[in-house]
N, C-alpha and C positions, 0 to 999 in steps of 0.2 A: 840198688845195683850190686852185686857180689860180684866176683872175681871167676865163682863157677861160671858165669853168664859170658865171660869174655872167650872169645874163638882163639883159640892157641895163645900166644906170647908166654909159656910156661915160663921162661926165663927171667922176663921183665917183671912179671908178678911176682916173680921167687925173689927178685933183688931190692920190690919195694919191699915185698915182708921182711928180709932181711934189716933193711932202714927204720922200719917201724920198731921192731921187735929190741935193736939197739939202741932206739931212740938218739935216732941221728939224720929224723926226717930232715932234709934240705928245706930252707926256709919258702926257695923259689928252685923250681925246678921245671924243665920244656921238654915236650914228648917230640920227637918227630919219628916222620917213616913216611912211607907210601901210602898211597890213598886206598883207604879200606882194610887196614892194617889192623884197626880198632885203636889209633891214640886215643879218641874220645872215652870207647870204653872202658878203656884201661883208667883214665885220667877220674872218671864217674865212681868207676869202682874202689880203685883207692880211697878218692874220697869219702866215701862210705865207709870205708873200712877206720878212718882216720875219726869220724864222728860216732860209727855204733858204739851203741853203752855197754854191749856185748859179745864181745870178737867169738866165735866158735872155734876155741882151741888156737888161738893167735894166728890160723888162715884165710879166716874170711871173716865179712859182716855175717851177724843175727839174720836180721831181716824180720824180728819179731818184737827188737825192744822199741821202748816211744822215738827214739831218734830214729831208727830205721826206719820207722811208721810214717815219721814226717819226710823220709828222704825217696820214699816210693813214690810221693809226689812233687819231689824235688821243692820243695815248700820249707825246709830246717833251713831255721834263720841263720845259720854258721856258716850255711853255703853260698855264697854269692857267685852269679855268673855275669862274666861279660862278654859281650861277642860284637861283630858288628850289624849294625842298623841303616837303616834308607831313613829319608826325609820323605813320606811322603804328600804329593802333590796337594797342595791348601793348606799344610803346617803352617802358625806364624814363623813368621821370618824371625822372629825374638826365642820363640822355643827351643831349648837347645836339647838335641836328640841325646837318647843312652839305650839302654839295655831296656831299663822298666814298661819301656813304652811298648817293647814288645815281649814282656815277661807273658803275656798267655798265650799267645804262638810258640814263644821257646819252649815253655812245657808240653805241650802238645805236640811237639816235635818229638823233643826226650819220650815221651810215653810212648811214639809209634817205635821206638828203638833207637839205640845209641850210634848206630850205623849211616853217616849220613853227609852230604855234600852241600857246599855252597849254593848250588844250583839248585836244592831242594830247600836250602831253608832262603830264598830269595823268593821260591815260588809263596814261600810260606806270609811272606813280607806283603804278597801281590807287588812284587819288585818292579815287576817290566824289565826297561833297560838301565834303572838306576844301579849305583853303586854302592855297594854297603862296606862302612866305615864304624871308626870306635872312633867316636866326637872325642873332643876335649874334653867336654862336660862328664863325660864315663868318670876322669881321674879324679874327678872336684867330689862326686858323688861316692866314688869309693874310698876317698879318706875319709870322709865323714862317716862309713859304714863303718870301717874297721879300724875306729877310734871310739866306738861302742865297745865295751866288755864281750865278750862269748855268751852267749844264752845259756848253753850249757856246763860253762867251766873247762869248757877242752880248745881243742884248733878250732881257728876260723879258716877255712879254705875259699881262696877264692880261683877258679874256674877260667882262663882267660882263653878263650878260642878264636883260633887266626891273629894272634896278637901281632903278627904282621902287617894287618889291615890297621893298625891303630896311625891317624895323622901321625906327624910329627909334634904338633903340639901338646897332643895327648902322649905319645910316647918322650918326651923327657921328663910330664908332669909321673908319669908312671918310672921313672927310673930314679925316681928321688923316694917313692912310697918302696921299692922293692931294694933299695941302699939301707931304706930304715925303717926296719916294717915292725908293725908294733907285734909284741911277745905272743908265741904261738901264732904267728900268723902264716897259712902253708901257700903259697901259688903255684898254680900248676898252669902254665900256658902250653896250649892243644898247636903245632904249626904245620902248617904245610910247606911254607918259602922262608925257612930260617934265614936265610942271606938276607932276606929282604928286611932284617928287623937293624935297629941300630945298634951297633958293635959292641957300644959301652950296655945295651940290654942284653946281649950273649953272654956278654964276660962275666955276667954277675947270677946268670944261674944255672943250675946241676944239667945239662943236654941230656936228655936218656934216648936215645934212639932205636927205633923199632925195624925189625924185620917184617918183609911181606909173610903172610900166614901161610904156613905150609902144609902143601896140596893134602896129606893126610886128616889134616886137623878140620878142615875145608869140606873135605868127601865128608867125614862124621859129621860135623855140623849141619851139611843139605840133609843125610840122610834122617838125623833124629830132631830135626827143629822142623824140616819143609817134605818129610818123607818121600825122597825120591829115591827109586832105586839106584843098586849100585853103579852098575854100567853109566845112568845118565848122572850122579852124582859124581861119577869120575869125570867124563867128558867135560862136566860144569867146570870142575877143581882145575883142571889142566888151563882150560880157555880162560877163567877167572882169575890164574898168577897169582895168587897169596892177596887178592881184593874179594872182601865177602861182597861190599857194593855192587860191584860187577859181578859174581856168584847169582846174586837176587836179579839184578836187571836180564839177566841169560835165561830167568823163569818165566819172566813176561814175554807172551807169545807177542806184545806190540808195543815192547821198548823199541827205547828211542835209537838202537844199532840197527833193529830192523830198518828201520825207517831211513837211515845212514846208508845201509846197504844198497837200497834200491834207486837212492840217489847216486850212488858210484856207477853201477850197472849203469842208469841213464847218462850220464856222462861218457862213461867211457864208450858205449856205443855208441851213441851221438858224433862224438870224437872219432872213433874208429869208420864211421859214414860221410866223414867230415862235413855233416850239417852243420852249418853255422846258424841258420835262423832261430832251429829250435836249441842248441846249442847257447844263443842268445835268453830266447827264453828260460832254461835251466838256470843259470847266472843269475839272473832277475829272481828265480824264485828263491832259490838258496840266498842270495841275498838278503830277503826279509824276514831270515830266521831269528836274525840278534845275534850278537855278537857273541858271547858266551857259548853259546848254541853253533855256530859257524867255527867257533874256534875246535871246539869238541868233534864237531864231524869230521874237520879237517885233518885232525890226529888219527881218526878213525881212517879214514883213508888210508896214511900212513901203514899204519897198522896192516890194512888190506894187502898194499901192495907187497911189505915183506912177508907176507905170509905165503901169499902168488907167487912172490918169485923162490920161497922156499917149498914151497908144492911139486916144483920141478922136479926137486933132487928125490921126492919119493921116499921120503921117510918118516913113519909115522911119529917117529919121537921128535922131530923136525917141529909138528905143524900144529897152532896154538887156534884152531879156528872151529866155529859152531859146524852145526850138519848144514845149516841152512850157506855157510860161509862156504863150504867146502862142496856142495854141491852149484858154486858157481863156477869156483874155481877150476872143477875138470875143465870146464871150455874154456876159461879164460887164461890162468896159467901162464900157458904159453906166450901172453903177448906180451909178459912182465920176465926180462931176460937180463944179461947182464949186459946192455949196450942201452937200458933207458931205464932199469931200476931205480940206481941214486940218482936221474935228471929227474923224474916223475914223483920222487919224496921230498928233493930240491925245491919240486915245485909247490906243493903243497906245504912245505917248510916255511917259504918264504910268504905265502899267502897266511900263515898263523901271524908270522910278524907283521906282514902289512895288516891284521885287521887288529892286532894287537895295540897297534899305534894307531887305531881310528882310520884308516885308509876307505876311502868310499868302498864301499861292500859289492857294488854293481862292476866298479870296474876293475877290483882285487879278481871278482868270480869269472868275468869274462876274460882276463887275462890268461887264469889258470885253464878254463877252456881252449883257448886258441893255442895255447903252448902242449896241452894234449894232443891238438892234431897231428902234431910234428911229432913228437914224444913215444905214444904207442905205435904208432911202426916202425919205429928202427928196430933194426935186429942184426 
């Protein structure tokens, strides 16, 4: 992975070479940003940079010496990743989960591209609705890795993604290895919910935080990776906000927005005929999406309705929405005003929290229906 390969962050890149170049890498350092900002990328590529046996001009990896050869399939023993893992169903109960178990999904993830989400690597797991976590066992397993010499006499990096997801017991046995980490040893932790990690794990490593990719860097990227032309390489950039994830998913004529979409349409029309029966039915069905999946649509929604009600004002630099988004919007628009905007994201707001906390899914959704009928006609 090279640093050419990552989508903008010119700056970030410029300040780890910086760090390298003075030999002043951070022992332990955490990427954060937005989602689809490229922390992973960024974090891969470094890494790469930190193990080739031959930097091109001290700005990038090789990508042609024996260590880069092992690192094209994430295979160099100096690299260790951790991430979080599912249990799953008919594991002993004595087995205690880590990373290893699922080292040939992880790689097969990394090879489809560095670009990637929870929800993608859960499908990868065949997850269902389990929860994926960094066991205890990860910490036990990685002192003993990185109490080995280096293979090749340089850094040992290790890799931590979502280090937020790590229990609590693995997260203090990890705050003792990153107080005192054996020589040359680099970590890099990938995070989404910084707040969510334990205080004394902030305090103790470099934050480098990322900016969403910017729309120019975004347009180039669709155009010379996925050759789309300009015009629809811009519309992409605009509605994708500095997330190449979202970029890519705006390509699939039957991602999972679409499908979002036409669940809102039904709803709110439903709502707006104040059918309650089929109304009931909608509920029911959205309900058996799963939770992760219901949380996501929910935001999308969100999403919908300020867009709706920014529609109104009629300005194109305004409106962040697909042709397919925008071609509802002419008729619906209007029903999204300033006398039920913030009740109608309210509502939806409150349904992320209730299903967040596990709240029965049938009667979170039929809630949110019944309170639309009231909701879209005020004006």
């Amino acid at each position: 992975m090279k640093f050419s390969e990552v989508i903008g962050q010119e700056e970030t890149r410029e300040r780890l070479l910086r760090m390298a170049a003075e030999g002043r890498v951070p022992h332990a350092m955490m990427f954060c940003g937005p989602r689809g900002c490229g922390k992973m990328a960024l974090a891969l590529a470094f890494a790469s940079y930190l193990l080739c046996g031959d930097k091109e001009g001290g700005s990038d990896s090789c990508n042609s010496c024996p260590q880069c050869a092992m690192l094209r399939s994430w295979s160099h023993p100096d690299l260790l990743f951790t991430f979080p893992v599912i249990k799953p169903t008919g594991t002993p109960a004595d087995h205690k989960m880590v990373s290893d178990d699922f080292a040939r999904e992880w790689r097969e993830m990394l090879a489809e591209g560095p670009y990637f989400t929870i929800d993608r690597w859960l499908e990868k797991m065949n997850a269902a609705n389990q929860q994926a976590m960094i066991y205890v066992a990860e910490s036990e397993v990685l002192i003993r890795k990185l109490s080995m010499k280096s293979s090749q006499g340089g850094f040992k990096v290790n890799i931590i993604w979502l280090p937020e997801r790590m229990r609590e017991d693995c997260a203090n046995k990890m705050l003792k290895i990153i107080e005192e980490p054996p020589q040359q040893t680099v970590f890099i932790m990938v995070c989404e919910e910084p707040e969510r990690l334990l205080t004394t794990i902030r305090s103790r490593v470099q934050r480098i935080d990322m900016k969403k990719i910017d729309t120019p860097a975004l347009e180039k990227a669709l155009a010379e990776r996925r050759a789309i032309d300009g015009n629809m390489a811009h519309r992409i950039a605009r509605v994708a906000n500095g997330d190449w994830i979202k970029a890519l998913e705006e390509l699939d004529a039957g991602n999972e927005n679409n499908n979002f979409l036409e669940l809102f349409k039904q709803l709110m029309r439903l709502a707006y005929a104040r059918n309650v029966k089929d109304l009931k039915g909608w509920s029911e069905g959205v309900a058996a999406l799963g939770r992760e999946r219901q949380k996501r649509m929910l935001a999308y929604f969100q999403h919908l309705v300020r867009e709706n009600f920014m529609y109104n004002f009629r300005n194109p630099d305004l409106i962040y929405m697909t042709m397919e988004e925008e071609e509802f919007a002419v008729r619906f628009a209007r029903f999204i005003n300033e006398a039920n905007v913030i009740e109608i994201d309210e509502i939806f707001g409150t349904a992320i929290r209730d299903i967040g906390q596990n709240a029965n899914a049938k009667m979170v959704f039929y809630d949110v229906a019944m309170r639309m009928i009231a909701a879209i006609m005020r004006k």
